[in-house]
C-alpha positions, 0 to 999 in steps of 0.5 A: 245103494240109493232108493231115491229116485228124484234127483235134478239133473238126473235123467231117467228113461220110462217104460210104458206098458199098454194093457192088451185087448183082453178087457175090451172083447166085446167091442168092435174095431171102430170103439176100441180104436176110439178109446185108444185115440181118447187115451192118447188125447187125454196123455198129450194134453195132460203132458202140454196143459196147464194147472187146470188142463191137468186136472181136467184131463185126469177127470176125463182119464177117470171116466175112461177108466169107469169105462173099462171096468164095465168093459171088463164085467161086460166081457165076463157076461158074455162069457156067462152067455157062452157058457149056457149056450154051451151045456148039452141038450137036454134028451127030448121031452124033457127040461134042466134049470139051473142057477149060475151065481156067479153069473148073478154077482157079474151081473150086478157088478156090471149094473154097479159100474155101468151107473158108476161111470154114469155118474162120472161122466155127468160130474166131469161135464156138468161140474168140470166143464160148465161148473153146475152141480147135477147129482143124476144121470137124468139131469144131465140134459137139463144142465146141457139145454142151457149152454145151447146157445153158447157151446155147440158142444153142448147140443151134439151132447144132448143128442147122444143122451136121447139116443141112450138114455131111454135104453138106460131107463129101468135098468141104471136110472130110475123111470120119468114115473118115478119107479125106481131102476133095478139097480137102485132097487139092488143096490138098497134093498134087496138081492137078485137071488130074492128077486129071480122070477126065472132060473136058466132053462132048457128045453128040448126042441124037435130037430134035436135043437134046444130052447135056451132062456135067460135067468130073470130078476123081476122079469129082467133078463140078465144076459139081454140086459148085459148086451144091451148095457154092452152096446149103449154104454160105451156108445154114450161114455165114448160119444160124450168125451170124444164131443168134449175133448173135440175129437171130429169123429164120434162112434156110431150107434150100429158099431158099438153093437157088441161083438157076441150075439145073444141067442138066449130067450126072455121067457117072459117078453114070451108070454102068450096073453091068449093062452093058445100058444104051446105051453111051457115050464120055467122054475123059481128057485127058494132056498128050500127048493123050487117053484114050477110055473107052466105059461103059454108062450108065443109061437115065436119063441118056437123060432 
């Protein structure tokens, strides 16, 4: 019996198999059938390219695959979102807190790869197409401004960058006053159990409804961040590379909104400056117990 499988002559078929749409489930139609159609881009011009071509477009497959790693995380947040929303009410008059850990590590895991694939992207335009060396996200624009001039491609980059990049600040890449992003903040100094200013709470509403709100790393929520990562990361991975393999047809902004609608609260965007609104108690968890903070929050919130 041979184990060797590379012989000349020989003619051996291959089998393909597509992963299904499982790790994209918070994307809408339009996204998801991008991806496919930059798949597809990148495979044939790999196959038909030269040397150079080759290795071009194994970097443009790397940041597809940046992508669908956030995919899969984004995807696990949502379902972290279904679970909070799914937990009964609690009886009138009264509140339940919890701490899913879980929900914190995907929340992390998603932080992490969102600003992985940042920095892959930057690297595969900055120093794989134009040949300069940029080492951050934020740069990237300052490297692009200088080929206006000679790559159009270069201007319509810059204008998908200004569409994202503000909704990025304070969470993947590190604030134009220089306060460093959550991420950065995570990644080397500290925990986001450390840093909880806010536990998953909820509180019994009239109508026998339930005011649901999200859990807080230094006034952050992590469900709203996780959809708002959902919506404005693929828009700027999927925008970049369709610009710079020349694909016609981009993504709008309006169709990368994420499939699932976040229904919990950020109890501190809430807070009641004026202290007339109705009052209402959230828990900080410790390792040896929990700290109760009562806030007046906005009328809306009643909404």
């Amino acid at each position: 019996m041979s184990f060797d499988f590379n012989k000349k002559g020989h003619i051996y078929g291959f089998e393909a198999s597509a992963d299904g749409k499982e790790n994209f489930g918070v994307l809408r139609e339009a996204p998801f059938k991008f991806f496919c159609q930059l798949q597809n881009e990148i495979s044939a011009r790999h196959q038909q390219g030269d040397e150079t071509q080759k290795r071009l477009m194994v970097g443009a497959q790397g940041c597809l695959e940046r992508l669908e790693a956030f995919l899969v995380q984004s995807n696990r947040m949502s379902k972290h979102h279904e679970s909070v929303c799914s937990q009964v009410s609690p009886p009138p008059g009264s509140m339940v807190a919890f701490r899913d850990t879980i929900a914190i590590f995907d929340f992390e895991a998603l932080l992490f790869h969102a600003r992985a694939l940042l920095d892959r992207i930057t690297f595969f335009i900055t120093k794989q197409i134009y040949n300069q060396s940029c080492d951050k996200p934020t740069k990237m624009r300052n490297v692009l401004s200088n080929f206006i001039k000679k790559d159009v491609r270069a201007r319509r980059a810059i204008q998908v960058i200004d569409e994202a990049m503000p909704s990025l600040c304070g969470l993947l890449v590190d604030n134009e006053d220089g306060a460093k992003s959550l991420r950065s903040h995570l990644i080397h100094k500290s925990t986001s159990g450390e840093n909880s200013t806010c536990a998953f709470t909820i509180h019994s509403a009239p109508g026998n409804k339930a005011i649901r709100f999200d859990f807080e790393i230094r006034g952050t929520p992590i469900i709203g961040s996780a959809w708002k990562l959902s919506k404005y990361i693929p828009f700027m991975a999927l925008n970049l590379l369709g610009i710079y393999l020349s694909l016609d047809a981009g993504v709008p902004r309006d169709e990368c909104v994420p499939v699932w609608k976040n229904e919990l609260k950020c109890f501190t965007e809430f807070i009641d400056g004026s202290a007339c609104g109705p009052k209402f108690t959230m828990m900080k968890m410790y390792p040896s117990g929990v700290e109760i903070n009562t806030r007046h929050l906005k009328e809306s919130v009643l909404s």
